[in-house]
C-alpha positions as CSV (number, residue, x, y, z in Angstrom):
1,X,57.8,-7.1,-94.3
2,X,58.1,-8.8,-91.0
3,X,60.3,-6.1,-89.6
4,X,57.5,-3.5,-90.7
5,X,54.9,-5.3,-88.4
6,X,57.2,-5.7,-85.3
7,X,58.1,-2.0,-85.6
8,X,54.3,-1.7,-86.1
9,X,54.0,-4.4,-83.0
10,X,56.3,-2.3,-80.9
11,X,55.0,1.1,-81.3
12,X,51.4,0.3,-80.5
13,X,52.5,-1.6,-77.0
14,X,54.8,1.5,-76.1
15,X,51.4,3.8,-76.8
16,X,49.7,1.4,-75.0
17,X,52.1,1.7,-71.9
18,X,52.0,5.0,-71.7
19,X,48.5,5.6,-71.8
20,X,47.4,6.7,-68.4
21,X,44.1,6.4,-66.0
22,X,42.8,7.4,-62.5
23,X,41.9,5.3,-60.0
24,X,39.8,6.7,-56.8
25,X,39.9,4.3,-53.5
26,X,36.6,4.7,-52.0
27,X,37.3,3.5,-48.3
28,X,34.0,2.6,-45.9
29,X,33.7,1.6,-42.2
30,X,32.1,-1.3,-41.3
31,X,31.5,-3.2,-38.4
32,X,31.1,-7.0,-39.8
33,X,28.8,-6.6,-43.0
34,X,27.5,-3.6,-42.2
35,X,28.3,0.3,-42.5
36,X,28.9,1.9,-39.2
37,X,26.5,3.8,-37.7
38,X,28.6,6.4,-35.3
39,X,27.8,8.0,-31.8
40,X,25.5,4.8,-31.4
41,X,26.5,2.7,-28.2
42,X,25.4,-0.6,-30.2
43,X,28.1,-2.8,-31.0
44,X,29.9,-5.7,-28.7
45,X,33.3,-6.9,-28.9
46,X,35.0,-9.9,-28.4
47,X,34.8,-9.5,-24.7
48,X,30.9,-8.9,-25.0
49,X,31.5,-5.3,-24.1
50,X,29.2,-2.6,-25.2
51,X,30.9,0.2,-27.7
52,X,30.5,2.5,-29.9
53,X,32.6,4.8,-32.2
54,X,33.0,8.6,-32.1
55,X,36.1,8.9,-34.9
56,X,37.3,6.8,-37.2
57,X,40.4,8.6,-38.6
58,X,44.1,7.3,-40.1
59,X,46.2,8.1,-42.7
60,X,47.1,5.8,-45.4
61,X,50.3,6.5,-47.9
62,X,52.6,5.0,-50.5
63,X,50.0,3.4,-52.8
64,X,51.5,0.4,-55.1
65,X,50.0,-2.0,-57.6
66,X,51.3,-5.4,-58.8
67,X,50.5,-6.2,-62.1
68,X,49.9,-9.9,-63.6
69,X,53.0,-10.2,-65.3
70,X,54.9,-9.4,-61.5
71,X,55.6,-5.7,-62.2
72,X,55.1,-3.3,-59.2
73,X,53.6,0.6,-60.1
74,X,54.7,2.6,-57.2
75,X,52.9,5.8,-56.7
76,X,55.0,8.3,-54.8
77,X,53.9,11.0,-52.7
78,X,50.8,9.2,-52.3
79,X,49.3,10.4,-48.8
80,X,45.8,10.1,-48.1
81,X,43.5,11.9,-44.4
82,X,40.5,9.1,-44.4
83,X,38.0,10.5,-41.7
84,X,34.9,9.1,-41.6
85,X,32.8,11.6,-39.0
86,X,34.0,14.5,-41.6
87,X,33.1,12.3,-44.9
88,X,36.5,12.1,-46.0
89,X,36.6,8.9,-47.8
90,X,38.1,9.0,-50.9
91,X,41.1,9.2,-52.7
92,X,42.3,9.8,-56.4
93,X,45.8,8.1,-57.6
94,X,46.5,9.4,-60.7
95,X,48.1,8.5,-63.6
96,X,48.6,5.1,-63.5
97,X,49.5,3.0,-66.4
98,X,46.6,1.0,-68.2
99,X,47.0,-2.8,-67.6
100,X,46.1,-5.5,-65.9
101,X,46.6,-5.7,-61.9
102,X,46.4,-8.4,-59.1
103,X,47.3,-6.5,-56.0
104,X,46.8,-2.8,-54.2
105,X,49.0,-2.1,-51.5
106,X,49.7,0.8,-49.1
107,X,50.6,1.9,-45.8
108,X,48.4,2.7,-42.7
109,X,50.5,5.9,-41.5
110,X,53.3,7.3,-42.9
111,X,57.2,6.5,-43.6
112,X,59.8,8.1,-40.8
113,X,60.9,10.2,-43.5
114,X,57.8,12.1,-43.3
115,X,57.2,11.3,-39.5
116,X,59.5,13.3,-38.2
117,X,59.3,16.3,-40.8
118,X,58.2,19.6,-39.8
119,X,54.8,19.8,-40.0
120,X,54.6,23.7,-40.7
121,X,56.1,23.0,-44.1
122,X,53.0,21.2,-46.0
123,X,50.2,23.3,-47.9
124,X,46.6,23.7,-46.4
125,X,45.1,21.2,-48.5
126,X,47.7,18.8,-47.6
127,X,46.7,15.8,-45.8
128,X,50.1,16.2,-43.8
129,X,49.4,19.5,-43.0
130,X,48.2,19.5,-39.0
131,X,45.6,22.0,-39.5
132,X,43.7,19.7,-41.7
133,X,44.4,15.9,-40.2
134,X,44.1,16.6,-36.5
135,X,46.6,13.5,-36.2
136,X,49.2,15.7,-34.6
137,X,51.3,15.5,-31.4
138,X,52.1,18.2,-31.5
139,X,54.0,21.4,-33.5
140,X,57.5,19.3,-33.5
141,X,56.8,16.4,-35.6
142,X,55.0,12.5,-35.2
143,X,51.7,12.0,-36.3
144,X,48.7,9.7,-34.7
145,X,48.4,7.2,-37.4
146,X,45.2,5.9,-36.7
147,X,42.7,7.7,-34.0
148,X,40.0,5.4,-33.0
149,X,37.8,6.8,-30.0
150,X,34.3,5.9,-28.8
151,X,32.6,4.4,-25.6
152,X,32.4,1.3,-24.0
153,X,30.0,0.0,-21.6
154,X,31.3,-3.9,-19.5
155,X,29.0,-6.5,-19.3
156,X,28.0,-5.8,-15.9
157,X,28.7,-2.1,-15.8
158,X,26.1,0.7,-15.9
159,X,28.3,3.8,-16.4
160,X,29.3,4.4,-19.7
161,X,33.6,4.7,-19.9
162,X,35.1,6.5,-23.2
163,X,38.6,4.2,-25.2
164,X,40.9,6.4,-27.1
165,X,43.2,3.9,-28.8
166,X,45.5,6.6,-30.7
167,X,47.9,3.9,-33.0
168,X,51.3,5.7,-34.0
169,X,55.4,5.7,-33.8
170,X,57.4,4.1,-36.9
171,X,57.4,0.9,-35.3
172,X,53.6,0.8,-35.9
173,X,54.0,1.9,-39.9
174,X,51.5,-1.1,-41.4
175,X,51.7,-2.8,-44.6
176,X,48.4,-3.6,-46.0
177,X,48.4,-5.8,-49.3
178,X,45.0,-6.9,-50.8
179,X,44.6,-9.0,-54.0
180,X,42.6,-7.7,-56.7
181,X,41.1,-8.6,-60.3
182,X,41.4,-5.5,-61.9
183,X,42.1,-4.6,-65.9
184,X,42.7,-0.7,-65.6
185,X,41.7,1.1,-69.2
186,X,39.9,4.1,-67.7
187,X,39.2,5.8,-64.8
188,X,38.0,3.6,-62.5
189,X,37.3,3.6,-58.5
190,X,37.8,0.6,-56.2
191,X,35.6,0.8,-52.7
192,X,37.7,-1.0,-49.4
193,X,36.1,-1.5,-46.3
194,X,37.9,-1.4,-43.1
195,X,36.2,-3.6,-40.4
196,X,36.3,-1.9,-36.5
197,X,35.2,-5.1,-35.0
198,X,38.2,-6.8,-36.8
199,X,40.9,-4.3,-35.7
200,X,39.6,-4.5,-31.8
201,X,39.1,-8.2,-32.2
202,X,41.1,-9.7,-28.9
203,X,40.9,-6.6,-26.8
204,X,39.1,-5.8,-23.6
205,X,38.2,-2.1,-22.4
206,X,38.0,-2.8,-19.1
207,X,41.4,-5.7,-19.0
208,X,43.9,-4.3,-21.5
209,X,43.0,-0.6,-20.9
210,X,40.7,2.0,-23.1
211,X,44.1,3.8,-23.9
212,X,47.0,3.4,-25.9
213,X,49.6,6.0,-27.6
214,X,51.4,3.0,-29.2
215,X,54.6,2.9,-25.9
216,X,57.3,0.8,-27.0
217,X,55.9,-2.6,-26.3
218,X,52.5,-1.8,-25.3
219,X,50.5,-5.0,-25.9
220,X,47.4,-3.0,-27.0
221,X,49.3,-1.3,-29.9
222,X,50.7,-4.9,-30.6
223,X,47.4,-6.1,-31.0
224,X,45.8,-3.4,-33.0
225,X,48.9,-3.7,-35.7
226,X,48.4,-7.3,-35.7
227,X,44.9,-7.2,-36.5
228,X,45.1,-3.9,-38.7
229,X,47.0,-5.7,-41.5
230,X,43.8,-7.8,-42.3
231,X,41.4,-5.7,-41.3
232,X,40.8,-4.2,-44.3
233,X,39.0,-6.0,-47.6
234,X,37.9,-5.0,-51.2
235,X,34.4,-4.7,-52.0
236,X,33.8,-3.3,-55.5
237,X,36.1,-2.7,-58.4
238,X,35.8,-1.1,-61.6
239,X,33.0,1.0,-61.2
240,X,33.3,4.0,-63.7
241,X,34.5,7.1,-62.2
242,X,33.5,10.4,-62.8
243,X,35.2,13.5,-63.5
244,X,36.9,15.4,-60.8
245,X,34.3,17.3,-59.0
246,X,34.5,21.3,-57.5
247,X,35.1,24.3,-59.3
248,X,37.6,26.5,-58.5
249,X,36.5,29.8,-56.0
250,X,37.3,32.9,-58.4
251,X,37.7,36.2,-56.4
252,X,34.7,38.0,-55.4
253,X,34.7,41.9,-57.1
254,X,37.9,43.0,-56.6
255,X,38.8,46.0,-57.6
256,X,40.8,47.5,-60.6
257,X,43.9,47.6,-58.9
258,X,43.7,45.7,-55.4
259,X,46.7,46.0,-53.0
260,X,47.9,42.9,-51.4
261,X,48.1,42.8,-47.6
262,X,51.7,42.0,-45.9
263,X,50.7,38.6,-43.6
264,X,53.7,36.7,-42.6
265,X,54.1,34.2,-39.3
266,X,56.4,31.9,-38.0
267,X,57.7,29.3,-39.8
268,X,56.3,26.9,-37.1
269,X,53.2,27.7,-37.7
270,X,51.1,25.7,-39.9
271,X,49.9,27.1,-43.7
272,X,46.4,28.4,-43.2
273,X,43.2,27.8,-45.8
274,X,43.1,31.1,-46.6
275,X,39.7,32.2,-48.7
276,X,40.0,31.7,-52.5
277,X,37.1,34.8,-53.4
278,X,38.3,37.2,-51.1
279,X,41.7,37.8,-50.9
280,X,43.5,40.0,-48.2
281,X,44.1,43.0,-49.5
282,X,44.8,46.4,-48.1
283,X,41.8,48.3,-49.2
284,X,39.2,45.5,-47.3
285,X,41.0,45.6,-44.3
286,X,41.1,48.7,-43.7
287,X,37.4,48.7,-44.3
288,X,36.7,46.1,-42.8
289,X,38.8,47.8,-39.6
290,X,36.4,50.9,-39.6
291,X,33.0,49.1,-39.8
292,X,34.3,46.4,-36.8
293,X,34.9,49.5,-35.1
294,X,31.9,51.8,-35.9
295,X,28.7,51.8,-33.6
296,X,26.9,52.3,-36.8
297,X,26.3,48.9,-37.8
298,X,23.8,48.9,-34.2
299,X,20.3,49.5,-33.8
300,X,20.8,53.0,-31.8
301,X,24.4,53.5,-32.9
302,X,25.7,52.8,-29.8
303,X,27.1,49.2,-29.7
304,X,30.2,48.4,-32.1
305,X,31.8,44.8,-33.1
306,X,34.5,46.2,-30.9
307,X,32.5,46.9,-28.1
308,X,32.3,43.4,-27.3
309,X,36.0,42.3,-28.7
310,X,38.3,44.5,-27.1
311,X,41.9,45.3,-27.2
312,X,44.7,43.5,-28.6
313,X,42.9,40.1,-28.2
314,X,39.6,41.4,-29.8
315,X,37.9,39.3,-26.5
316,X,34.9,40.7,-23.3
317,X,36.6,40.6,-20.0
318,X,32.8,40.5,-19.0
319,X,31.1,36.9,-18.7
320,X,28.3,38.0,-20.9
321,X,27.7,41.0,-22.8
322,X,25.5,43.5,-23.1
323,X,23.4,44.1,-26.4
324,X,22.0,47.4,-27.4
325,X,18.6,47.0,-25.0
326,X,21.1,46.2,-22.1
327,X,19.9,42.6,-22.1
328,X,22.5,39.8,-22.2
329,X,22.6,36.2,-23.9
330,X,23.9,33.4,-22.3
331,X,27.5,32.7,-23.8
332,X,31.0,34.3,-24.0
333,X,32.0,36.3,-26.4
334,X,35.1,34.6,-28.6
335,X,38.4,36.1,-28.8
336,X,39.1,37.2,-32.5
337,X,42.6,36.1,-33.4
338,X,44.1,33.8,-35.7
339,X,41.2,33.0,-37.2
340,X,42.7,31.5,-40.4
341,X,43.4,28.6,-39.1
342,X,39.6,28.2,-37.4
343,X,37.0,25.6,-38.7
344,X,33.9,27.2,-36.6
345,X,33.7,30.5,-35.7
346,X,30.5,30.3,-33.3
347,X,30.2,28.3,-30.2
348,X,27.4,25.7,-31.8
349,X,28.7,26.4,-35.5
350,X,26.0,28.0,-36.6
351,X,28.2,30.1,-39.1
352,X,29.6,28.2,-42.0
353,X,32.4,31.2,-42.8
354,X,33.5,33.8,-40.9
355,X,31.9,36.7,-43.6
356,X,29.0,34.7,-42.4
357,X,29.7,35.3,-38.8
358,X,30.5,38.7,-39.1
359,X,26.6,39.1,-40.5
360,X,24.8,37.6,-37.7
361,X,24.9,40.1,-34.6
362,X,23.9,43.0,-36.8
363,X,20.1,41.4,-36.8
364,X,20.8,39.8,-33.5
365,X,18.1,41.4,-30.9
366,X,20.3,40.5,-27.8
367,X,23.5,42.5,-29.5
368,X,23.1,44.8,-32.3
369,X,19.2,44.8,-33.0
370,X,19.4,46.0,-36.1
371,X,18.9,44.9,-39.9
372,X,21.3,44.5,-43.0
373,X,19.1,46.5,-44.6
374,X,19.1,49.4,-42.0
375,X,22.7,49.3,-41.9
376,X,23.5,49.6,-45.8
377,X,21.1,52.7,-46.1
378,X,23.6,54.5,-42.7
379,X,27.0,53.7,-44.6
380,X,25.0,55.0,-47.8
381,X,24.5,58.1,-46.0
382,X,28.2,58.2,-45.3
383,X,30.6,60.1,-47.9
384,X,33.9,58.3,-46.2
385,X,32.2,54.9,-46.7
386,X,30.7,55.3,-50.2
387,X,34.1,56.0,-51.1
388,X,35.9,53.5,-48.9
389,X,33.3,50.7,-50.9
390,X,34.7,51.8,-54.0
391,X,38.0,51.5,-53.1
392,X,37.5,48.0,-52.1
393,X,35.5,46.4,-54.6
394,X,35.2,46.8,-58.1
395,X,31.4,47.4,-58.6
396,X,31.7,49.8,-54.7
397,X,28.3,48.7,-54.0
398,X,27.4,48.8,-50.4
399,X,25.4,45.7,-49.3
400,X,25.6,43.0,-46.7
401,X,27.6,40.7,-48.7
402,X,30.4,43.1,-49.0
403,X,29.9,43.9,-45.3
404,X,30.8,40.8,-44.5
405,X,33.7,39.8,-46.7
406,X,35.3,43.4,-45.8
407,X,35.0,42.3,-42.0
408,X,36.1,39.2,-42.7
409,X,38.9,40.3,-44.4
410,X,40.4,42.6,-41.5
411,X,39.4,40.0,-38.9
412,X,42.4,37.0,-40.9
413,X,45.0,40.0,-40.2
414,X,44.6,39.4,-36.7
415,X,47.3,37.6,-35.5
416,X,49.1,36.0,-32.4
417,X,52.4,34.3,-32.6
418,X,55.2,36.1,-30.3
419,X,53.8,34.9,-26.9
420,X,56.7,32.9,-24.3
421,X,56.6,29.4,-26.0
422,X,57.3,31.0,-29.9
423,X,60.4,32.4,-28.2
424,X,61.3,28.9,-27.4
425,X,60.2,27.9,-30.3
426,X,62.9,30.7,-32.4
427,X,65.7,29.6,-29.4
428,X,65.1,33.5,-28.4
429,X,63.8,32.2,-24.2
430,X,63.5,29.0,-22.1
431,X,61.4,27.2,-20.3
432,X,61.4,27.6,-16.6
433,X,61.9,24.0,-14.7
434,X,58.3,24.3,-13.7
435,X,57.0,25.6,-17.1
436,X,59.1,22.4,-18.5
437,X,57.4,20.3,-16.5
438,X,54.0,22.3,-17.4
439,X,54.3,21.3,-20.4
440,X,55.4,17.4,-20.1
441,X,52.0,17.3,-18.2
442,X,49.8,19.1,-21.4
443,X,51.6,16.6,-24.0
444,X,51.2,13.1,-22.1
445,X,48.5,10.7,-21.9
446,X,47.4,9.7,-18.5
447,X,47.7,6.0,-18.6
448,X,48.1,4.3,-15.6
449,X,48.2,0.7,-16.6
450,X,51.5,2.2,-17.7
451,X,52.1,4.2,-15.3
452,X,52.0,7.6,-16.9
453,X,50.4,10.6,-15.4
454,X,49.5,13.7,-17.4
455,X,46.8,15.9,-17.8
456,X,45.6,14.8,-21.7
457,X,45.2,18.5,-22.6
458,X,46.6,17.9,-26.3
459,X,44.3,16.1,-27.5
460,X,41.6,18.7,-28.1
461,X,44.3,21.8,-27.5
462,X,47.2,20.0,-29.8
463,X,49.6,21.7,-32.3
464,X,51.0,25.1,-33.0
465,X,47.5,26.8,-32.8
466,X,46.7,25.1,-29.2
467,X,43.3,24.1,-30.5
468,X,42.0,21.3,-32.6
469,X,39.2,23.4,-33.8
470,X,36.5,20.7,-33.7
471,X,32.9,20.5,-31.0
472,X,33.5,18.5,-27.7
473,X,31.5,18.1,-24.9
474,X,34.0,19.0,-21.7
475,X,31.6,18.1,-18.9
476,X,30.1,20.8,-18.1
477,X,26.5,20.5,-17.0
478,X,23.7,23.2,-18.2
479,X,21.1,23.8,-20.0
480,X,22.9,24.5,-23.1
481,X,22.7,22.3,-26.0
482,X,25.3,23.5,-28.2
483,X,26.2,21.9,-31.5
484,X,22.9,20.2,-31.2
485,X,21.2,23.0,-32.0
486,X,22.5,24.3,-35.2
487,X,22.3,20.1,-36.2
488,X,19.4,18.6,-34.6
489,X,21.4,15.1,-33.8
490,X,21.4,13.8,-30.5
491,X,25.1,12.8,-30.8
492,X,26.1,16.9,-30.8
493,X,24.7,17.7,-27.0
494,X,26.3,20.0,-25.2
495,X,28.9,19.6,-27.2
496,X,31.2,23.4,-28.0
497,X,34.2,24.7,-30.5
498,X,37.1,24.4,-29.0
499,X,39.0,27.5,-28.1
500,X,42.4,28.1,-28.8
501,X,44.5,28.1,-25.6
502,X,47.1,30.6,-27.2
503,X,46.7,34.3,-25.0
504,X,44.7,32.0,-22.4
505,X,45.9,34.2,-19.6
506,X,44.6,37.1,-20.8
507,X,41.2,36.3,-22.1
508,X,39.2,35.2,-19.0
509,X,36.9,34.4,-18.4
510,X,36.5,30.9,-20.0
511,X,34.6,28.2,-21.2
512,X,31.3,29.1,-23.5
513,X,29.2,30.5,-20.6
514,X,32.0,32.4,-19.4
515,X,31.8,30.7,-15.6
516,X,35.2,30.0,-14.7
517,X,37.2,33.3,-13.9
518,X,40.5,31.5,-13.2
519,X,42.6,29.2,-14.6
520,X,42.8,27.1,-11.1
521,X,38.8,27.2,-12.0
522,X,39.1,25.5,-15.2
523,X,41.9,23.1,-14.0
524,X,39.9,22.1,-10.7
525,X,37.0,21.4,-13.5
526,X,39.0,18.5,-15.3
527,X,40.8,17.3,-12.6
528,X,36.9,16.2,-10.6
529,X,34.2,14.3,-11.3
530,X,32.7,16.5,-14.2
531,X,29.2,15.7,-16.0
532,X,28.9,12.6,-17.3
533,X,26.7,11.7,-20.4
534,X,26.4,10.0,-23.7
535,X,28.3,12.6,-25.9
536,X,30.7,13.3,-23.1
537,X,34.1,13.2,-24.7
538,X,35.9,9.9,-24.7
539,X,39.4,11.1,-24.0
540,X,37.4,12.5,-20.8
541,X,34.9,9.8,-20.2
542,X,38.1,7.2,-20.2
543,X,38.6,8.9,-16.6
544,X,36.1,8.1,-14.2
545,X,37.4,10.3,-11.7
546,X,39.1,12.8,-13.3
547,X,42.8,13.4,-13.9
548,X,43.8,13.8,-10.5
549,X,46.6,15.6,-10.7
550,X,48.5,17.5,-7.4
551,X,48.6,20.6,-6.5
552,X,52.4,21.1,-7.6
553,X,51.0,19.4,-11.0
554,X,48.1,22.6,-11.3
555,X,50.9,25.1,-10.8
556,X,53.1,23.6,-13.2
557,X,50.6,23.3,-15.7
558,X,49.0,26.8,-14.9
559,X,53.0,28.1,-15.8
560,X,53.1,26.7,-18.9
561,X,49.5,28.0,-20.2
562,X,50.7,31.2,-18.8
563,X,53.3,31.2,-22.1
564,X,50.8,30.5,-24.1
């Protein structure tokens, strides 16, 4: 009989073994004991200097767990975007065997393997993917592995200085290992902190620089991988996790027999989010193309979508523009292209989704003056339209809703990828010498502890798309709040989307307000003294006097937006 029991014995361990949980790392920021509270110029450092942090953002990859009896689980493919300013804290490793485990360990960035891969090739929802980390160089590979930025203020300064310590290069790929008590049986979540103080411990602002791209031998990268390893700590474990959360977007009315749109782009170029409910399809866009078009959709039936985003770049050579009563507002109408990849699609975010957008200047008094309602009983009026609607969706009903997501749908057809640099790109052109040079300047970090000049563009105008599609404040003084407004938190003045530099030459004039007609304009703006404040960026606010480049720097730099 005993061989009936170890059989017995044996069968029930192998279930055992193979029965499988989740676990979800919960990560939180901390300074000390307590969570961080960001935009706030409140903390002090080692060196008794004033800070504060503005992001918080790293990747973390190749998960492992130790169990008891010495065995290591490795997770593979295990990547993981933490951000705290955009709440993305947590992380679900699946499928891990039930048992007993002593240690968690992972990576702070990610292997060379993936380092140096092109970016272009990872889905939209992948934490690699450019589009979604804003931990990019730039199109050709290398991420930022860690992003901390903020403001400092010395002990016996008044102004207010920004630090942009930007941790990255394989030589800076961090093992973090962590003990742990943990008997896995269910799905589970464990909650890290990761204490700022700790990782600046040692470091002065104003003595060892408030800037660091991780330079071979930098002894402010040095330091931050010395103290990263430790820096982080468990605080809870085995807390019961809930089911995955977020139901998946069905599409919105289609109809019977939808065509599907042709979209293709370089393979540079980074996967887009495209929208789940309303797929592109033929019958949309070219619905959505006549209403963006059609002076209908205004009060008087005199002022189209068009009318204001003209041409091939769908942008207002004017500064402002005029609404239906002649009367202006007071900011720049956006170019309308490639607006896949885009995040905001208003100058203070105001619109959550680009359908949304599409909406707004219909009831707007200063551009279209009319209502939704107004406009649905035109089109209704309309034989083309009523037909057109039915085309497009399955129910052909005519209301604002469907306005918007036909719109919306002809607006993500609009696309811009065969200016100078994709040439390059495709080894179809070259860079002129100057245009090289033009573009060393937009890619470098001016450091000059190190002794490296540049002009700092990427790090709000990185990656394929030239844009990093999040609000800044640029310097620019005025009256208007931006961001602020659509938020109500002090930490958002006069702060604005970011454009995308692609087709920059051809879309003056710039800047939300419209008040620069050149580019020598814009350039002269970074390169001087611009406004300083609280929520002034800190990868501008770490140069008191500007980037103070030469005049044959501003040509060289002016030639390589010109490819954009």
């Amino acid at each position: 009989m005993w061989f009936r029991e170890l059989a017995l014995a044996t069968v029930v361990a192998l279930k055992c073994s193979l029965q499988a949980s989740a676990l979800e790392v919960s990560f939180k920021h901390l300074i000390g004991d307590k969570l961080i509270r960001h935009n706030s110029l409140r903390y002090q450092n080692s060196s008794a200097e004033e800070y504060s942090s503005t992001r918080l953002s790293y990747l973390v990859s190749g998960f492992s767990l130790q169990s008891f009896d010495g065995e290591w689980i490795d997770l593979e493919d295990t990547i993981a975007c933490i951000d705290s300013i955009h709440s993305r804290t947590r992380y679900r490793l699946d499928s891990i065997p039930s048992n007993k485990y002593q240690k968690l360990e992972f990576y702070v960035g990610v292997h060379s393997s993936l380092n140096h891969t092109d970016p272009a090739q990872f889905p939209a929802d992948h934490p690699l993917n450019p589009n979604l980390n804003n931990l990019h160089w730039n199109w050709e590979g290398g991420y930022i592995f860690m992003a901390l930025e903020g403001h400092w203020r010395g002990k016996e300064q008044s102004a207010v200085e920004g630090y942009a310590y930007h941790y990255a290069t394989d030589a800076m790929y961090t093992r973090v290992g962590l003990p742990i008590q943990y008997d896995l049986n269910e799905d589970s979540q464990i909650t890290i902190g990761l204490d700022l103080d700790h990782i600046l411990d040692g470091l002065s602002f104003e003595k060892d620089g408030s800037t660091t791209h991780s330079a071979k031998g930098d002894p402010v990268s040095m330091r931050i991988k010395q103290n990263l390893s430790s820096a982080f700590r468990v605080l809870e474990v085995n807390e019961k996790l809930g089911a995955p959360s977020g139901a998946k977007l069905m599409p919105i009315d289609l109809p019977a027999k939808p065509t599907a749109y042709p979209i293709s782009f370089p393979k540079h170029i980074p996967i887009p989010e495209l929208p789940l409910d309303n797929p592109i399809i033929k019958e949309r866009v070219v619905l959505g193309e006549k209403l963006f078009h059609d002076p209908l959709l205004s009060r008087n039936n005199s002022l189209a979508c068009a009318s204001c985003h003209q041409d091939e770049n769908l942008s207002d050579p004017r500064r402002f523009s005029p609404g239906v009563d002649g009367e202006s507002g007071n900011r720049h109408a956006m170019p309308l292209f490639n607006l896949a990849w885009k995040k905001s699609y208003t100058w203070d975010g105001s619109a959550s989704s680009l359908r949304e957008h599409a909406l707004i200047p219909i009831e707007d008094h200063l551009e279209m003056g009319s209502t939704h309602e107004a406009v649905v009983e035109k089109l209704l009026a309309e034989p083309e339209y009523v037909s057109r609607f039915k085309e497009a969706f399955g129910t052909g009903e005519i209301t604002p809703a469907n306005i918007g997501l036909a719109i919306e749908n002809f607006l993500l057809t609009r696309l811009s990828f065969d200016s100078k640099i994709d040439l390059v790109k495709a080894g179809l052109a070259k860079f002129s010498l100057e245009q090289k040079r033009g573009l060393e300047l937009f890619f470098t970090e001016s450091e000059p502890r190190l002794g490296k000049t540049g002009a700092d563009c990427f790090h709000c105008h990185g990656g394929a798309m030239f844009t990093d599609h999040l609000f800044h404040n640029n310097g620019l003084a005025g009256e208007d709040l931006g961001l602020y407004l659509t938020t109500n938190r002090d930490s958002d003045r006069r702060k604005f989307s970011t454009p995308s530099l692609r087709n920059i030459s051809e879309t003056a004039p710039y800047m939300h307000d419209g008040r620069f007609q050149s580019l020598e304009e814009v350039i002269d703006h970074y390169n001087g003294s611009f406004e300083r404040s609280d929520t002034l960026d800190p990868n501008l606010a770490k140069h008191p006097g500007g980037l103070n480049l030469s005049q044959a720097d501003k040509n060289a730099l002016i030639a390589f937006l010109e490819t954009l």
